[in-house]
C-alpha positions in Angstrom: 0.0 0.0 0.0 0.9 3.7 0.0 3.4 3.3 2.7 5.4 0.8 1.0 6.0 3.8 -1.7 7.7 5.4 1.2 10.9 3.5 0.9 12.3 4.1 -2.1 9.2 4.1 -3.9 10.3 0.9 -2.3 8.0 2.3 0.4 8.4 3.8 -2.8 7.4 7.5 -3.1 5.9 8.6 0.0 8.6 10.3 2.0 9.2 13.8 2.5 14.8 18.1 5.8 13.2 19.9 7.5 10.2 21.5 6.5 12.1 24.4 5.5 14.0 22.1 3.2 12.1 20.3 1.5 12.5 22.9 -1.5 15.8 22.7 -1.6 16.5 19.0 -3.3 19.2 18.9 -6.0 19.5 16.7 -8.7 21.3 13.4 -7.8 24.4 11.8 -9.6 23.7 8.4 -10.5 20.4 5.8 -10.8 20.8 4.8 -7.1 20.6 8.5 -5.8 18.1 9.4 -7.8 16.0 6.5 -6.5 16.4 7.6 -2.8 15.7 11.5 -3.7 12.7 10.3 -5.4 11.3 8.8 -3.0 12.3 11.8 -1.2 10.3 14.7 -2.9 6.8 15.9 -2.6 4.7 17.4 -4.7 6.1 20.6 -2.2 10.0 20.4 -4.0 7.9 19.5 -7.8 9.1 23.6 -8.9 13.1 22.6 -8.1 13.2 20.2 -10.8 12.6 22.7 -12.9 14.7 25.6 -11.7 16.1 26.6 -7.7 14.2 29.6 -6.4 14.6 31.8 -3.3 12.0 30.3 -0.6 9.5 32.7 0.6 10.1 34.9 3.4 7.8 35.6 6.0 7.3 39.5 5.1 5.7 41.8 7.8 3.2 40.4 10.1 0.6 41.2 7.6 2.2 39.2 4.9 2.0 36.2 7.3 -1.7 36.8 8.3 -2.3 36.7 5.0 -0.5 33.2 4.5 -2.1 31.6 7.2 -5.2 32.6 5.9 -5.3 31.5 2.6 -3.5 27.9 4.4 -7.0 28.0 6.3 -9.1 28.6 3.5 -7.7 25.7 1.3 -8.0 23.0 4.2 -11.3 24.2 4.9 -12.3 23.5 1.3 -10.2 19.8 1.3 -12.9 19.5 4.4 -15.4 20.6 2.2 -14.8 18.4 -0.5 -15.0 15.2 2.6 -18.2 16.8 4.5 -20.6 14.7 2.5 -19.1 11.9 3.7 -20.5 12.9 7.5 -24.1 13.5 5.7 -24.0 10.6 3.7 -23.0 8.3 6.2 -21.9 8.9 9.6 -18.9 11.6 11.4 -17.2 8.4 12.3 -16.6 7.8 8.5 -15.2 11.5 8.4 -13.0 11.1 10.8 -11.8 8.2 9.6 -11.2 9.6 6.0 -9.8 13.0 8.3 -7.3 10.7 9.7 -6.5 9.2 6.3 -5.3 12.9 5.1 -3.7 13.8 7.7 -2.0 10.8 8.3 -0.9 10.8 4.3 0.8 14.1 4.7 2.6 13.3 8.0 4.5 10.4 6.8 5.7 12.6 3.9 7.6 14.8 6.1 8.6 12.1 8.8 10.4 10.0 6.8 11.5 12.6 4.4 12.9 14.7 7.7 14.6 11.2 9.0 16.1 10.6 5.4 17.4 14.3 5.3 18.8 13.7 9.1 21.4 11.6 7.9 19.2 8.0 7.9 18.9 7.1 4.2 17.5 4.0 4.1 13.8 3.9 2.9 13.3 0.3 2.8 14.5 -0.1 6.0 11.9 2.7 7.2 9.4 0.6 5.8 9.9 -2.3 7.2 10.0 -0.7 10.9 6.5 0.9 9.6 5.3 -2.9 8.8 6.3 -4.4 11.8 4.6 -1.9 13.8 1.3 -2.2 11.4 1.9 -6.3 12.8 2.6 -5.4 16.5 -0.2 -3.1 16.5 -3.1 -5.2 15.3 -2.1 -8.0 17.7 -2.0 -5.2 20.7 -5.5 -4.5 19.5 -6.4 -8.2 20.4 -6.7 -9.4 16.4 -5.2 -13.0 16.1 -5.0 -13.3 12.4 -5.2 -16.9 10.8 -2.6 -18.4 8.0 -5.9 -19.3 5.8 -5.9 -15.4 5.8 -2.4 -14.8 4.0 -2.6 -15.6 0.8 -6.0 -13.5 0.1 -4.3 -10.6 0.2 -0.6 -11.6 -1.1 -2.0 -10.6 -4.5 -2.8 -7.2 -3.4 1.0 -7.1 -1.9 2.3 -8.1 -5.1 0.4 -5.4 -7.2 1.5 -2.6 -5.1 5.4 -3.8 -5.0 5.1 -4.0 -8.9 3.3 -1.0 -8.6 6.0 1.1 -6.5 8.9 -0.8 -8.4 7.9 0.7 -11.8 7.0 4.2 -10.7 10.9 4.2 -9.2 11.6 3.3 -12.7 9.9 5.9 -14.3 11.4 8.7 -11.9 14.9 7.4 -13.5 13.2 7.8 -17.0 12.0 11.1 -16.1 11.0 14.1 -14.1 9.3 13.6 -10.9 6.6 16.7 -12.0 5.5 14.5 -15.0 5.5 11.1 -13.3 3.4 12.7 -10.5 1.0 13.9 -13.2 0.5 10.8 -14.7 0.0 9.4 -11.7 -2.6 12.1 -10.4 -4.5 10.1 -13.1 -4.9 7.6 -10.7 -8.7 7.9 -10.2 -10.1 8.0 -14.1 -7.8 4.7 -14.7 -9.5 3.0 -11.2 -12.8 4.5 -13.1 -12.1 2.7 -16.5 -11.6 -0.9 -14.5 -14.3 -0.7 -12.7 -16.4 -0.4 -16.1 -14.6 -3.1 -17.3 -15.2 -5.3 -14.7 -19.0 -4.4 -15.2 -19.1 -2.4 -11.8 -19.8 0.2 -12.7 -22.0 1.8 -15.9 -20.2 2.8 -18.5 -22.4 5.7 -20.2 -23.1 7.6 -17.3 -22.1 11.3 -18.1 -22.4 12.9 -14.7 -20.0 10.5 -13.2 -17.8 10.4 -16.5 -18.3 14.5 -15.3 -17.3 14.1 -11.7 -14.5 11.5 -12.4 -12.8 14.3 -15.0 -12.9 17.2 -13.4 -11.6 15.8 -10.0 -8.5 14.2 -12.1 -8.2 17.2 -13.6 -7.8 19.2 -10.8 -5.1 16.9 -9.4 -2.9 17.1 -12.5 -3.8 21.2 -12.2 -2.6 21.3 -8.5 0.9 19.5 -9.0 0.9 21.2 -12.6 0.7 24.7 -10.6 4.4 24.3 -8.7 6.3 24.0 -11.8 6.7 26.5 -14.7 7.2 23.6 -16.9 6.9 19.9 -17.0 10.3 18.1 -18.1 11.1 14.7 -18.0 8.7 13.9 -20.6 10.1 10.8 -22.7 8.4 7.3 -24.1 9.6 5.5 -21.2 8.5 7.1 -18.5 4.8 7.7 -19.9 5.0 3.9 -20.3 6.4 3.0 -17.0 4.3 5.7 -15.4 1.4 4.4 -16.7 1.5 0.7 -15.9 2.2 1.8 -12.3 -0.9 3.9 -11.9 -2.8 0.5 -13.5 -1.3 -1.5 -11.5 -2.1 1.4 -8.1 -5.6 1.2 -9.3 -5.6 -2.9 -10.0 -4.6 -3.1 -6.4 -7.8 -0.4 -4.8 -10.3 -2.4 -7.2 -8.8 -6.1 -5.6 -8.9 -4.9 -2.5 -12.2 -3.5 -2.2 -13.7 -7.0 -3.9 -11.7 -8.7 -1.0 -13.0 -6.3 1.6 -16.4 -6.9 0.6 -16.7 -10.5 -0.5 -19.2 -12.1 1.5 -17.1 -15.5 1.7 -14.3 -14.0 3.8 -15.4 -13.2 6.9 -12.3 -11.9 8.5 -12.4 -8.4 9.8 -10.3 -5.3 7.6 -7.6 -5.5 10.9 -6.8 -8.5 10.0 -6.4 -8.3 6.3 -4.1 -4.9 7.2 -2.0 -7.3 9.3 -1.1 -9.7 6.6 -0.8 -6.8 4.1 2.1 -5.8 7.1 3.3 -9.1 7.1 3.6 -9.3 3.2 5.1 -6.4 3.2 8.2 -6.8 5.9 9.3 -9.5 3.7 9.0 -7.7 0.5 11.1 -4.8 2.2 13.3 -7.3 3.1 13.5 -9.1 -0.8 13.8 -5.0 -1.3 17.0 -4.3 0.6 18.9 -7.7 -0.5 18.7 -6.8 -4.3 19.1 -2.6 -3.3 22.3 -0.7 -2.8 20.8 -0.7 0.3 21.4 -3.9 1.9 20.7 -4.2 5.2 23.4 -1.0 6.1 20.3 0.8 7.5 20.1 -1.8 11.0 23.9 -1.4 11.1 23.2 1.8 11.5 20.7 2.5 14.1 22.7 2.4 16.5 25.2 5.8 15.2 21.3 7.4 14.2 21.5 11.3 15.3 18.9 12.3 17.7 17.0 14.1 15.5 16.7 11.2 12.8 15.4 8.6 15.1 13.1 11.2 16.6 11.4 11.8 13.1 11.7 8.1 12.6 9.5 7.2 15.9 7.4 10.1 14.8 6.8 8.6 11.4 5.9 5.1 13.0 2.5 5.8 14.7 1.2 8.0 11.0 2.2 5.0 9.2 0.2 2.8 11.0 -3.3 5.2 10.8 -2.4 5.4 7.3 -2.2 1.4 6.8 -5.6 0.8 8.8 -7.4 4.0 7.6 -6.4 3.3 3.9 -8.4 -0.3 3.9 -11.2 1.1 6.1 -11.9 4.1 3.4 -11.4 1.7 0.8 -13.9 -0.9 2.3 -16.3 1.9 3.3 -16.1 3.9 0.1 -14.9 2.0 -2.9 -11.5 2.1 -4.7 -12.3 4.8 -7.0 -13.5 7.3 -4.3 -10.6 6.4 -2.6 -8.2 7.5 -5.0 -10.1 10.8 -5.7 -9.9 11.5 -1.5 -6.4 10.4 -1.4 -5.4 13.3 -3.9 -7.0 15.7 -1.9 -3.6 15.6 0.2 -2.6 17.9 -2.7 -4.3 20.2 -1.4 -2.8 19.8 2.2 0.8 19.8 0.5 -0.1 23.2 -0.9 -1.8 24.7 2.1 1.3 23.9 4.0 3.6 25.2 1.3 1.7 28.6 2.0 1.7 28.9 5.7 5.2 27.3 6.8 7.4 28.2 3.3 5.3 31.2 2.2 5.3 30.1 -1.1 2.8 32.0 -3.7 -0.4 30.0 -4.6 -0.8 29.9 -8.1 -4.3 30.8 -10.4 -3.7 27.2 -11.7 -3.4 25.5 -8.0 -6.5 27.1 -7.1 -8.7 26.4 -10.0 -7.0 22.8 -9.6 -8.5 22.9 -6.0 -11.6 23.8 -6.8 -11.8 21.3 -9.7 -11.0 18.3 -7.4 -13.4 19.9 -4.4 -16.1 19.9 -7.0 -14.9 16.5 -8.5 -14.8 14.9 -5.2 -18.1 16.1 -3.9 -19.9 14.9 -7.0 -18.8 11.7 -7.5 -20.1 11.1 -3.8 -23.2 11.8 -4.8 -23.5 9.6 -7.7 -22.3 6.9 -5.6 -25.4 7.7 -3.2 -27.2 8.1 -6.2 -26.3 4.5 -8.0 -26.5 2.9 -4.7 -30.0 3.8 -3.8 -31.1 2.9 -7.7 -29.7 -0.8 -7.0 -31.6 -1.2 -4.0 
């Protein structure tokens, strides 16, 4: 799952030096630094790949004020966007979906901040994050069975092919266009379910509410880069497959999640997702220029490092368990569409901690996917309550 992108998009693309570093990545020197600072970046750094800039300054307190509040105003509309969700069906869901954000953005920055503390090793970040997905679920009282395990290997095995050929398009090309591509995610998770025949295929308003919530993810990563570079055959390709494969994985495991034949509760499909995944991390770090130098290292960690490391443990766990709970509770596609709304966190948090300038295209790309988002809810609503 998403956290296994954190590690080099072996967890694979979901770690984000200090906050007030994070636009200040350079361009690495060979294939195996470029892996680690793509897994690295955020859709914060996407302008440096293009060009280095001066970050924003905090100008008089006014100039802050006004930063802070247009921060406030943008994660009141990602709320926005979820609020259905409370009317729809309970608070508890909104607070689980809440907790899905939040939890998405803070993992970013933890691992990112233990990388950039002198701690580069990703896949060995992920497979602390695993364990404590395992150790969790048992403290919870869960006692998973083996008969359980091999349900959701498949899953496993999507997302690692998944991560492993998004790392190879960063290689192929420019971490702005790959992220592009793969803020498509949604409208290809869209197009499977049609073919599976679940969902109609003609049916314009959520053909509507599917585009315009893509859309508006592509226009808020689009907004923090002059250009787009990186653009070549190989990474549209690679890109491509790995957002099929992303949305393979949401559409499989929402059929598992709600096939009436397994009767195992979503904890215990997330601990077997953990377990798959320690060993894949492990598989990971044998065939890596990582090896297992990462453990050997723990012990020489800077206090700062294993600070944002323990930090990054408990958000990667919510994120596991709230990532299969929206998924069961919502449906793979609009769990991709919520999942991008962290875009708009990203941004918000660009503004009030770097001061960076909000572009015209990030905020119609806000509003696009706030619109998109709140939409395809209620076509969702709408379909259901047809079928019954």
């Amino acid at each position: 799952m998403f956290i296994l992108s954190l590690a080099a998009e072996p967890t694979c693309e979901a770690q984000l030096s200090e906050v007030s570093s994070l636009l200040q990545t350079k361009v690495p020197k060979n294939v195996s630094d470029l892996l680690y600072e793509a897994a690295g970046r955020s859709s914060v750094g996407f302008s440096q790949e293009i060009h280095q800039e001066e970050r924003g300054q905090p100008g008089p307190q006014g100039s802050a004020a006004a930063a802070d509040a247009v921060a406030v105003l943008l994660l009141l509309l990602q709320v926005a966007a979820v609020s259905p969700l409370a009317y729809y069906d309970s608070f508890s869901a909104l607070l689980v979906i809440l907790l899905y954000l939040s939890s998405v953005t803070s993992v970013k920055f933890f691992v990112k901040d233990t990388i950039n503390h002198g701690f580069p090793y990703p896949a060995c970040i992920t497979g602390f994050h695993m364990i404590a997905v395992c150790i969790t679920i048992f403290a919870w009282g869960e006692r998973p069975q083996w008969k359980e395990a091999m349900a959701v290997l498949p899953i496993s095995l999507l997302n690692s092919a998944s991560l492993l050929t998004n790392n190879a398009a960063l290689v192929f090309g420019g971490l702005a266009f790959v992220s592009m591509i793969d803020a498509m995610g949604p409208f290809v998770t869209f197009l499977l379910e049609v073919a599976k025949g679940t969902r109609p295929c003609f049916h314009m308003m959520t053909i509507f509410s599917v585009t315009i919530a893509s859309v508006g993810s592509v226009l808020c990563v689009r907004g923090e880069a002059s250009t787009v570079n990186g653009i070549s055959a190989m990474a549209i390709t690679l890109a491509g497959i790995s957002a099929v494969l992303r949305a393979m994985r949401a559409v499989w495991q929402h059929d598992l999640l709600t096939d009436k034949s397994i009767t195992v509760s979503p904890l215990q499909l997330v601990f077997w997702n953990g377990f798959w995944g320690v060993w894949m991390t492990i598989i990971s770090m044998m065939f890596s220029n990582e090896h297992f130098e990462g453990i050997q290292r723990l012990s020489t960690m800077s206090t700062s490092a294993k600070l944002f490391l323990f930090f990054s443990i408990p958000a990667a766990v919510v994120l596991n368990i709230t990532q299969w709970y929206a998924v069961k509770k919502h449906g793979a596609l609009m769990q991709n569409i919520i999942g991008n709304l962290n875009l708009v966190t990203v941004i918000a948090i660009s503004k009030a901690i770097l001061f960076e300038e909000v572009t015209s295209t990030q905020y119609i790309g806000t509003i696009l996917l706030v619109c998109g988002t709140i939409l395809n809810k209620a076509m969702d609503v709408s379909r259901h309550s047809s079928e019954k």
